[in-house]
One Martini backbone bead per residue (centre of mass of N, CA, C, O) as a GRO file, in nm:
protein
  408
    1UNK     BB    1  12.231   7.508   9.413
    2UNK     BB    2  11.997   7.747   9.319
    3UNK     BB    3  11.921   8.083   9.371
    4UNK     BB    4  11.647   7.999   9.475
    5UNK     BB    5  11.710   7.834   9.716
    6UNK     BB    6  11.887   8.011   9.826
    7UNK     BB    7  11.752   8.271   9.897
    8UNK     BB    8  11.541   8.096  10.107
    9UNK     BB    9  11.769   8.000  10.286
   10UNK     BB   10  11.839   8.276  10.393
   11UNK     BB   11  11.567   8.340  10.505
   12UNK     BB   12  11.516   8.123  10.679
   13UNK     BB   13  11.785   8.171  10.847
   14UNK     BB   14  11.721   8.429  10.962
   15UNK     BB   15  11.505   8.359  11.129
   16UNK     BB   16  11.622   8.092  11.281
   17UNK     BB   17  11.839   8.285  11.423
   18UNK     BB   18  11.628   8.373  11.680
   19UNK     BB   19  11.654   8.132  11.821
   20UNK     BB   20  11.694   8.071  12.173
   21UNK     BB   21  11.673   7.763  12.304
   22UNK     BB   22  11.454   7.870  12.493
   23UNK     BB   23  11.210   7.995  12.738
   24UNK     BB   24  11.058   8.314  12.670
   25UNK     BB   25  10.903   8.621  12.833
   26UNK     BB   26  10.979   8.810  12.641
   27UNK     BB   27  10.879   9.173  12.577
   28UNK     BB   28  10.811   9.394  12.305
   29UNK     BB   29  10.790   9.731  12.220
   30UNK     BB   30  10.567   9.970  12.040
   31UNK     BB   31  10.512  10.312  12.007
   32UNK     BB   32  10.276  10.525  11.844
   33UNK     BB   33  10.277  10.904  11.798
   34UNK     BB   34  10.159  11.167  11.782
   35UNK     BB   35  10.184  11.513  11.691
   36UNK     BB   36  10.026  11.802  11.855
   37UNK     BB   37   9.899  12.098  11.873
   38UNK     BB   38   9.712  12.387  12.000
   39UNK     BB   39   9.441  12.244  11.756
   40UNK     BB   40   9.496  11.934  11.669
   41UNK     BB   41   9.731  11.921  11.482
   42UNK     BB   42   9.954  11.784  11.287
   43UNK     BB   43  10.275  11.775  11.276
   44UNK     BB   44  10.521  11.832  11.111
   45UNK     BB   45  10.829  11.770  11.016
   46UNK     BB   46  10.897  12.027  10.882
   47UNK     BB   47  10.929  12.240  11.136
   48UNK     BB   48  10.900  11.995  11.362
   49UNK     BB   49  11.005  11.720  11.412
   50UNK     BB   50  11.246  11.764  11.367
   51UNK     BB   51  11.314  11.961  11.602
   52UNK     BB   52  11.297  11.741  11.818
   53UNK     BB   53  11.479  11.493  11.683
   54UNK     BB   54  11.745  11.731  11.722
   55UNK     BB   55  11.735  11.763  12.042
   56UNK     BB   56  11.715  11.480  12.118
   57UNK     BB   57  12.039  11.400  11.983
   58UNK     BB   58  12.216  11.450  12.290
   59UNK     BB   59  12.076  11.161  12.446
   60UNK     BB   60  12.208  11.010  12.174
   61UNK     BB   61  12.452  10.811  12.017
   62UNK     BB   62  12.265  10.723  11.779
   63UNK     BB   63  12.203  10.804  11.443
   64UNK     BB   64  11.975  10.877  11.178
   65UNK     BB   65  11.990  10.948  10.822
   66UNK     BB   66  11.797  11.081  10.536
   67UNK     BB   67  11.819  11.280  10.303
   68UNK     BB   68  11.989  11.495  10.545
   69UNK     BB   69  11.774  11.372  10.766
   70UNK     BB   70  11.685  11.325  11.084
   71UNK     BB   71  11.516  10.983  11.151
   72UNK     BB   72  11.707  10.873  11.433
   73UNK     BB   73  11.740  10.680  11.724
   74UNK     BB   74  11.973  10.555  12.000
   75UNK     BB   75  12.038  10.304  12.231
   76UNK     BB   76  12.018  10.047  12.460
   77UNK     BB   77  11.675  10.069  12.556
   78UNK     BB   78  11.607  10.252  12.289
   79UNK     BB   79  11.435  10.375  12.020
   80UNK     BB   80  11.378  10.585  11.757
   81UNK     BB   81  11.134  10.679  11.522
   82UNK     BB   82  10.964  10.767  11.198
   83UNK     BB   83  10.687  10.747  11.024
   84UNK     BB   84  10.544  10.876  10.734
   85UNK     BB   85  10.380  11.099  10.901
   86UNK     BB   86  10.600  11.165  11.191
   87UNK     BB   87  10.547  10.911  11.371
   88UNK     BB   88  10.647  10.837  11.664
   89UNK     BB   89  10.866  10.604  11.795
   90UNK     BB   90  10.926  10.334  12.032
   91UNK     BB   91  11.146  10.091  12.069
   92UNK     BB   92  11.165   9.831  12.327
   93UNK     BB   93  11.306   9.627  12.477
   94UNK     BB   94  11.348   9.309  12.573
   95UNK     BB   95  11.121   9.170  12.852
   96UNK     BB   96  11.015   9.046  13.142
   97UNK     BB   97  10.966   9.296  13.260
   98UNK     BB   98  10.706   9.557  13.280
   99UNK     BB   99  10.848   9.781  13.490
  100UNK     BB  100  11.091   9.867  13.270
  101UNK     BB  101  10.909   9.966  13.035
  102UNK     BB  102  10.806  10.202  13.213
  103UNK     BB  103  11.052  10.336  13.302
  104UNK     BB  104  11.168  10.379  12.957
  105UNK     BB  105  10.916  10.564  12.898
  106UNK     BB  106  10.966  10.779  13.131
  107UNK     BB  107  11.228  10.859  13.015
  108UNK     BB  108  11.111  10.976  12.774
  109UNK     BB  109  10.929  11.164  12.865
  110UNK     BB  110  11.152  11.339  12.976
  111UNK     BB  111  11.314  11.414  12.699
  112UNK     BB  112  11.048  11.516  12.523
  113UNK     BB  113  10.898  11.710  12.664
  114UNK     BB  114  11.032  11.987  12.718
  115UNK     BB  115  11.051  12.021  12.415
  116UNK     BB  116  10.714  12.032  12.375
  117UNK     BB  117  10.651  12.262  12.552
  118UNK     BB  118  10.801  12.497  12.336
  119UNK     BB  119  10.554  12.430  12.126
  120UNK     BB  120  10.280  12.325  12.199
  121UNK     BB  121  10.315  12.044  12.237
  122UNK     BB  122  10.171  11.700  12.203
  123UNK     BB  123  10.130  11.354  12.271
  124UNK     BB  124   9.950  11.109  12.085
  125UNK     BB  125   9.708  10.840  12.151
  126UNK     BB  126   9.599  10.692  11.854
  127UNK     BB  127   9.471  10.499  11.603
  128UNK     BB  128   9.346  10.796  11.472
  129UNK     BB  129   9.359  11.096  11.393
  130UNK     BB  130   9.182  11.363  11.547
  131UNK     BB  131   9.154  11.586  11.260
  132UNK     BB  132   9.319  11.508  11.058
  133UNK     BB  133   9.390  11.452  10.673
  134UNK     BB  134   9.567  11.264  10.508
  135UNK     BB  135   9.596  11.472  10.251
  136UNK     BB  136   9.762  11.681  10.433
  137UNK     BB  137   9.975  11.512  10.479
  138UNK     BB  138  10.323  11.455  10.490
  139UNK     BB  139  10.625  11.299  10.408
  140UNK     BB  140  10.909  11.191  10.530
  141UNK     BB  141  11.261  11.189  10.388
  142UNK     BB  142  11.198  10.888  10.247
  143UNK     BB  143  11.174  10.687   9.956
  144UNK     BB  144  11.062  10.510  10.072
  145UNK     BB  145  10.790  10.597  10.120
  146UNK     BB  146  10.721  10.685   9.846
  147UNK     BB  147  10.719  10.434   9.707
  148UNK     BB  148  10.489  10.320   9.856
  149UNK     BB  149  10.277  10.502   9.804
  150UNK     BB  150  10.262  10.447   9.518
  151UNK     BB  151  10.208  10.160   9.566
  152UNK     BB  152   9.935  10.154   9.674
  153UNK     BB  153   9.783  10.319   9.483
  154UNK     BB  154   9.774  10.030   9.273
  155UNK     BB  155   9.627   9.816   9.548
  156UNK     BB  156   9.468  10.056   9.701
  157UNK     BB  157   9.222  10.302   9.882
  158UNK     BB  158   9.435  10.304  10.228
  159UNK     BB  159   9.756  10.407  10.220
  160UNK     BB  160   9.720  10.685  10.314
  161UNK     BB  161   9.610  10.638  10.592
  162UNK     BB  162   9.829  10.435  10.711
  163UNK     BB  163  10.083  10.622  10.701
  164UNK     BB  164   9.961  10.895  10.831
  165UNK     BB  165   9.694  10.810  11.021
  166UNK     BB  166   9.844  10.599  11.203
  167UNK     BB  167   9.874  10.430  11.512
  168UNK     BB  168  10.066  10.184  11.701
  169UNK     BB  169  10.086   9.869  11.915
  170UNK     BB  170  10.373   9.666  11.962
  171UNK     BB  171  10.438   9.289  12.061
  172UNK     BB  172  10.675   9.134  12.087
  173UNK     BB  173  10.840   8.773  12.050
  174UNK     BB  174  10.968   8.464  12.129
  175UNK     BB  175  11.145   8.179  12.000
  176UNK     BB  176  11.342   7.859  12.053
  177UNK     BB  177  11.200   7.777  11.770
  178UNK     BB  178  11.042   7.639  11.486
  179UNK     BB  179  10.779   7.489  11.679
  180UNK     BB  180  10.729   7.704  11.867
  181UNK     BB  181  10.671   7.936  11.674
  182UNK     BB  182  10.421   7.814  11.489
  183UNK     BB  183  10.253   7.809  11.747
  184UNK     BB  184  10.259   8.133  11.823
  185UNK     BB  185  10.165   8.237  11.522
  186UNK     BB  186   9.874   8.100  11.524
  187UNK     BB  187   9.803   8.219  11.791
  188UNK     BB  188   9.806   8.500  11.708
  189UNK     BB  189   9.622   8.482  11.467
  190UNK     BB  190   9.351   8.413  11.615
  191UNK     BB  191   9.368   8.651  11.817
  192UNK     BB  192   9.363   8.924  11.658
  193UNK     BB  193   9.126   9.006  11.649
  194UNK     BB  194   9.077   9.064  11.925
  195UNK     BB  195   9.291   9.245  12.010
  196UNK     BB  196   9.165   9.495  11.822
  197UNK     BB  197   8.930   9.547  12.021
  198UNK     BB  198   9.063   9.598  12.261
  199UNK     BB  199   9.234   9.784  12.125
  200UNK     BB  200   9.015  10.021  12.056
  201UNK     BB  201   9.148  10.361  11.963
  202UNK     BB  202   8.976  10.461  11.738
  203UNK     BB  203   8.715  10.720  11.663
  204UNK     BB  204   8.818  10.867  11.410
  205UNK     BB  205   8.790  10.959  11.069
  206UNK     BB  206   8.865  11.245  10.887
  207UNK     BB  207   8.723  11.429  11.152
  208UNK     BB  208   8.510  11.173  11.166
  209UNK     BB  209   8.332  10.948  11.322
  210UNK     BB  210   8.349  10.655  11.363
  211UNK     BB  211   8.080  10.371  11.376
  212UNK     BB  212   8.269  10.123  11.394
  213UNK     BB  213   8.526   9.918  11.421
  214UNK     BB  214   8.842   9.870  11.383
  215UNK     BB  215   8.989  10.053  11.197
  216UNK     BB  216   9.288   9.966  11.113
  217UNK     BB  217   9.147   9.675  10.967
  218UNK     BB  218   8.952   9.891  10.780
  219UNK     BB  219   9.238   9.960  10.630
  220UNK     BB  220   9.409   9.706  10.602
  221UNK     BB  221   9.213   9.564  10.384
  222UNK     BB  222   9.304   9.806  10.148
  223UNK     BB  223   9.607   9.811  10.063
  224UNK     BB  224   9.780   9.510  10.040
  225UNK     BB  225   9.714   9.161  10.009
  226UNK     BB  226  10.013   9.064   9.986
  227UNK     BB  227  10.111   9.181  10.269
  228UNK     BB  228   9.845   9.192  10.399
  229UNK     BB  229   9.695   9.023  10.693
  230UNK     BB  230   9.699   8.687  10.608
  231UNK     BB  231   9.924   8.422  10.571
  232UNK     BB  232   9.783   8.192  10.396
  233UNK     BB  233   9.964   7.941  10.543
  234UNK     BB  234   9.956   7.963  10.870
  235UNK     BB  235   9.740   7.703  10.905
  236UNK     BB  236   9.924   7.488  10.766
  237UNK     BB  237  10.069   7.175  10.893
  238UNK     BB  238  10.359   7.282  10.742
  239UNK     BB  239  10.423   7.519  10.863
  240UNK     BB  240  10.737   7.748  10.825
  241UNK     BB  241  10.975   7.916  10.763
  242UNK     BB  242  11.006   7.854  10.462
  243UNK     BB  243  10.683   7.923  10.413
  244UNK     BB  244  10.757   8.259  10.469
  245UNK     BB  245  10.981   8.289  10.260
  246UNK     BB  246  10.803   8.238  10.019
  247UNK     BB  247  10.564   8.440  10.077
  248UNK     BB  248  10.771   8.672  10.018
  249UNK     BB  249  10.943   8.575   9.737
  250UNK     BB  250  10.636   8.569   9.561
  251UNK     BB  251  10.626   8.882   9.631
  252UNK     BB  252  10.609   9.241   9.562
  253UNK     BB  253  10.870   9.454   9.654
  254UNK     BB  254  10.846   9.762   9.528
  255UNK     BB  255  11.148   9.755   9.633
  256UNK     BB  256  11.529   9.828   9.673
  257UNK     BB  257  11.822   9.758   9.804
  258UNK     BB  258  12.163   9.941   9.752
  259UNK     BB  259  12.248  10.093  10.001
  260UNK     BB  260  12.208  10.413   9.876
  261UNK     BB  261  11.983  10.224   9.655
  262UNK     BB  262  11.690  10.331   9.551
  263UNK     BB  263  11.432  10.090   9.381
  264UNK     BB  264  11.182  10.061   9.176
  265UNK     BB  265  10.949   9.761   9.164
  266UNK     BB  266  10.648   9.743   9.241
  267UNK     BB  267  10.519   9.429   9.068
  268UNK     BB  268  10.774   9.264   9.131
  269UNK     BB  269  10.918   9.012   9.188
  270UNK     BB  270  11.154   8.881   9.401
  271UNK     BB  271  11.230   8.634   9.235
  272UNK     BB  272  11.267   8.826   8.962
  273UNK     BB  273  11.492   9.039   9.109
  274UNK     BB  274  11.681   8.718   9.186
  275UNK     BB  275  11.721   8.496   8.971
  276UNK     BB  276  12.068   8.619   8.933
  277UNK     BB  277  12.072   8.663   9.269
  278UNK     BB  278  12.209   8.671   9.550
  279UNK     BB  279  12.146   8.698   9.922
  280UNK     BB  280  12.153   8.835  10.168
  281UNK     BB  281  12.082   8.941  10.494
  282UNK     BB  282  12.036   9.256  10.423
  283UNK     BB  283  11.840   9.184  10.265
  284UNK     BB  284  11.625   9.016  10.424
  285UNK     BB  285  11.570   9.196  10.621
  286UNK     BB  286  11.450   9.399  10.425
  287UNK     BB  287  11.210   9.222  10.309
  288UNK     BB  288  11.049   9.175  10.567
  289UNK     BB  289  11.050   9.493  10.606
  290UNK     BB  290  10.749   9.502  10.386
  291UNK     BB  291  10.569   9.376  10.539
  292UNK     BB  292  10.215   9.370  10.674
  293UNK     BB  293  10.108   9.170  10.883
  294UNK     BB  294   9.917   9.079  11.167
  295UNK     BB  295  10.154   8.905  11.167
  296UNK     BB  296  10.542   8.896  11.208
  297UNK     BB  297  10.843   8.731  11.074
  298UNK     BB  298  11.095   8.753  11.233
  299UNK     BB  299  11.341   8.682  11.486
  300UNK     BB  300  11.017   8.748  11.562
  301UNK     BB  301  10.731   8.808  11.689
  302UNK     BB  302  10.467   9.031  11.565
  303UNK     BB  303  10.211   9.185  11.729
  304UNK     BB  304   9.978   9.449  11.518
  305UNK     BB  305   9.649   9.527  11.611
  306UNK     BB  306   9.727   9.756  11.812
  307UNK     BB  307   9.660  10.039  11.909
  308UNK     BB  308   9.732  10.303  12.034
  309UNK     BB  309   9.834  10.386  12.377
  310UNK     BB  310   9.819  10.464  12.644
  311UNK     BB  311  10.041  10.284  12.852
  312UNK     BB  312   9.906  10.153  13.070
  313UNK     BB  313   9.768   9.998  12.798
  314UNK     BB  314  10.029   9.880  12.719
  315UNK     BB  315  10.092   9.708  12.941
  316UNK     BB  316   9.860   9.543  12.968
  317UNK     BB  317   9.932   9.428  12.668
  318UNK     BB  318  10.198   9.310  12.739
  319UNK     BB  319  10.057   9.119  12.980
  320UNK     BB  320   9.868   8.959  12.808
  321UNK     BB  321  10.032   8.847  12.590
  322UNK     BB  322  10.237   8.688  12.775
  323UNK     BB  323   9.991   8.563  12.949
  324UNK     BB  324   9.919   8.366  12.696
  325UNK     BB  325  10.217   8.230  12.610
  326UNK     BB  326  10.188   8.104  12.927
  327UNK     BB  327   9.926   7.960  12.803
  328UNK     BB  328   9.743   7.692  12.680
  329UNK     BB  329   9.584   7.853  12.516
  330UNK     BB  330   9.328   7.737  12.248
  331UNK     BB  331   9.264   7.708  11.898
  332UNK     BB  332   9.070   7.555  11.643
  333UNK     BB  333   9.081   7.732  11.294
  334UNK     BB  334   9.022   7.922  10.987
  335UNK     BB  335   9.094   8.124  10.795
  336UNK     BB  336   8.811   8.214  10.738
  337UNK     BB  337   8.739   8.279  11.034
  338UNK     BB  338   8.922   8.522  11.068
  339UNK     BB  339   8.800   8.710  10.869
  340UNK     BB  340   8.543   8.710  10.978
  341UNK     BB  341   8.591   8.809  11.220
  342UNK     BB  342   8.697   9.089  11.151
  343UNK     BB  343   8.438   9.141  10.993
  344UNK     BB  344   8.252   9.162  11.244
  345UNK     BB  345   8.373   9.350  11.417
  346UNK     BB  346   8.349   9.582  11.245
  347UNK     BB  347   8.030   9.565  11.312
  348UNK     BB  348   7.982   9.474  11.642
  349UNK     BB  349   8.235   9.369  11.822
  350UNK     BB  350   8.129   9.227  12.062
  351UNK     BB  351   7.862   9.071  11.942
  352UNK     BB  352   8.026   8.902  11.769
  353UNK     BB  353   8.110   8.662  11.567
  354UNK     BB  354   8.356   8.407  11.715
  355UNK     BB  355   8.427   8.081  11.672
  356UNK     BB  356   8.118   8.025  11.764
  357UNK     BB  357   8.101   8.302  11.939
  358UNK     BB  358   8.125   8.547  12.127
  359UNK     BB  359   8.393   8.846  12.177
  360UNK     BB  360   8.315   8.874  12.481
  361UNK     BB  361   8.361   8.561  12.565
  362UNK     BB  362   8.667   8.553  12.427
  363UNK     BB  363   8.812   8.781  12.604
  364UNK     BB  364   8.774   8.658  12.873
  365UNK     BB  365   8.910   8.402  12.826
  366UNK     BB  366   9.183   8.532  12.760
  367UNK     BB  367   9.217   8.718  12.990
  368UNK     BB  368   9.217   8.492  13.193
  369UNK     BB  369   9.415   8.286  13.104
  370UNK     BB  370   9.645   8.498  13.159
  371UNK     BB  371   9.624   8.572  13.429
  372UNK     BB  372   9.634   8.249  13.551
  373UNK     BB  373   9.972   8.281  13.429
  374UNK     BB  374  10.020   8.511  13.615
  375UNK     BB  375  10.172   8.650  13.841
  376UNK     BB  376  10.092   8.937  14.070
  377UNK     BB  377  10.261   9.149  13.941
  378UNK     BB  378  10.126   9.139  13.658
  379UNK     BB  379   9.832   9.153  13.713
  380UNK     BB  380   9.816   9.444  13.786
  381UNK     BB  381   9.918   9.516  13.450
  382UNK     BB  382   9.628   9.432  13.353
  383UNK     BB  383   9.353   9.579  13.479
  384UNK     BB  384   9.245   9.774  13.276
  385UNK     BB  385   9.177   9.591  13.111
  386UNK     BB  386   9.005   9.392  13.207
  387UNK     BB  387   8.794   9.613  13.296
  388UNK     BB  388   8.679   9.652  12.992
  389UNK     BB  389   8.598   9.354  12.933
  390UNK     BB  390   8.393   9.342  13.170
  391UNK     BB  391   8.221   9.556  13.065
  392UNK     BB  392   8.216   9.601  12.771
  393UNK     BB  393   8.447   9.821  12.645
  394UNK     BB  394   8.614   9.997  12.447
  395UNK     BB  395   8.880  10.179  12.493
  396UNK     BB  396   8.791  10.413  12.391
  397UNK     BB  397   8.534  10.474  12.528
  398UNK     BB  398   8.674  10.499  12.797
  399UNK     BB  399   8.862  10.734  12.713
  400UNK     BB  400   8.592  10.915  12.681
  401UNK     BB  401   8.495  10.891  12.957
  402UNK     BB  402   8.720  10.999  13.104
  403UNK     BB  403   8.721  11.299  12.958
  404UNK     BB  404   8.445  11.383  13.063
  405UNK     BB  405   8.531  11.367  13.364
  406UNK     BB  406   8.862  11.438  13.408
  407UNK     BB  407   9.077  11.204  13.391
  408UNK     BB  408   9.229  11.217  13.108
   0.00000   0.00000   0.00000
């Protein structure tokens, strides 16, 4: 086997190694929230989030430090980290109840309020933040993050926003096998379009209203071809674990990681600087954790459209995906048709077509598919969504009527 064959075989072999051998409803949750102060400005790292995840670090076993700089918390039942812009992120383990969830994210608010309360910060879930500008914000010290900056700057026009200026509800789920996998990697890509639309929580960009429907996808559009947006063989009859590490192995590596060397190596691909070195778990791991397509796949699928959003909605959010992965709702559509969904829905929202039908009974459908597939105690936490889709409004809009009510 020569050094080609073999570092796809490890990538593969990462992947597939995820298998749990049989069907998990359990879904993972990340959410990150921007860090605001008593001005409505991002609070930066450096005398700012950093106070805070330093204060954090009594309550949590394991520290991550980058360049002597604290950035990252871990417990057993949740990570804390932190984004390019200094957006902490909480990722709470995977879990077949929803009310865990909530209890986890419960904890994590009791322990990080009274901190935030003694600097006038307060934690702000939104899809892009709501006054700061992107070339304003600061990015955290972190190597990857310089090298990835300055590389998106030569591929693409909006990498300085997702970086500094972007804040997303991330849902993973499990898969069974690498039929399984395949079978839900596919679904999950076909409704993501939909997805980002019922989750568009983004009003602001830049200081100034968007006008246009979920910001995330008009900013994710134009980073980085290459490893954002629809996997390209997604939807290909062969389409397998080995299919998406070729995905990986065949693109831009960005950088390189070598214990605590990090090399710069722009757009060369990855399989031109491992052409005569095997790579191991730990390269492999790097290697997926750099890529940032719609849906994600590592040990997890990962499932990246939704906006930040106040928690309810993430709750109702993590029990929509569940409850679609366990009913057998189904589209059959082309790679083209997927992209062509994404940009009318940026023009048009609920009213877009998307395939061959409006957006907004698609969603309807989607989420009647989840409601009907899960017990009585799901249905619950659901029912914030469903009642925005049933209205046909986004989130944003939602939450924008309810804070002029003085509900929110």
């Amino acid at each position: 086997m020569d050094i080609y064959d073999n570092n796809i075989n490890v990538l593969t072999n990462y992947i597939a190694d995820g298998s749990k051998g049989c069907n998990s409803n359990a879904v993972g949750v990340e959410l990150e929230h921007f860090v605001i102060d008593k001005n409505g400005d991002c609070v930066p790292y450096i005398n700012g989030v950093e106070n805070i995840i330093e204060q954090l670090a009594q309550n949590f076993p394991k520290h991550v430090y980058s360049e002597g700089f604290l950035i990252g918390l871990s417990c057993d039942k949740y990570n804390i980290t932190l984004e390019p812009g200094a957006q902490i992120e909480i990722s709470i383990k995977p879990t077949e109840n929803i009310c865990e969830i909530e209890n986890i994210y419960g904890e994590f608010l009791s322990v990080i309020n009274p901190i935030l309360d003694k600097y006038s910060y307060r934690l702000t879930t939104l899809g892009y933040m709501p006054k700061s500008k992107a070339k304003d914000i600061s990015l955290i010290p972190k190597k990857r993050y310089e090298y990835m900056n300055k590389y998106f700057k030569s591929v693409g026009t909006r990498g300085i926003n997702m970086m500094r200026g972007t804040a997303s509800a991330q849902v993973s789920i499990d898969f069974a096998n690498e039929k399984d996998c395949v079978q839900k990697f596919k679904k999950a890509n076909i409704i993501s379009p939909i997805l980002s639309l019922i989750c568009d929580n983004a009003p602001v960009f830049e200081g100034k209203p968007f006008l246009g429907n979920t910001l995330r996808t008009y900013i994710w559009n134009d980073v980085d071809n290459d490893r954002c947006g629809i996997v390209p063989t997604v939807l290909d009859s062969d389409f397998s674990f080995k299919k998406y590490a070729e995905y990986i192995y065949n693109s831009p590596a960005i950088l390189t990681v070598n214990g605590d060397d990090i090399e710069f190596t722009a757009d060369k691909k990855i399989c031109d600087i491992y052409k005569d070195t095997p790579i191991d778990e730990s390269i492999a791991e790097h290697l997926l954790s750099m890529f940032f397509p719609d849906v994600r796949l590592k040990k997890y699928i990962e499932i990246r459209p939704a906006d930040s959003m106040p928690i309810k909605y993430v709750l109702a959010y993590a029990t929509l995906i569940k409850g679609i992965f366990m009913s057998d709702f189904s589209l059959d559509v082309s790679l083209s048709a997927i992209t062509q969904a994404k940009n009318n829905i940026i023009l048009k929202g609920y009213n877009a077509e998307v395939y061959g039908t409006d957006a907004h009974t698609l969603a309807m459908k989607l989420c009647s598919a989840a409601y009907n597939a899960l017990d009585s105690s799901d249905r619950e936490y659901l029912l914030p969504l469903k009642q925005i889709i049933d209205n046909k409004q986004t989130l944003k809009e939602t939450i924008n009527l309810a804070k002029g009510r003085g509900i929110l």
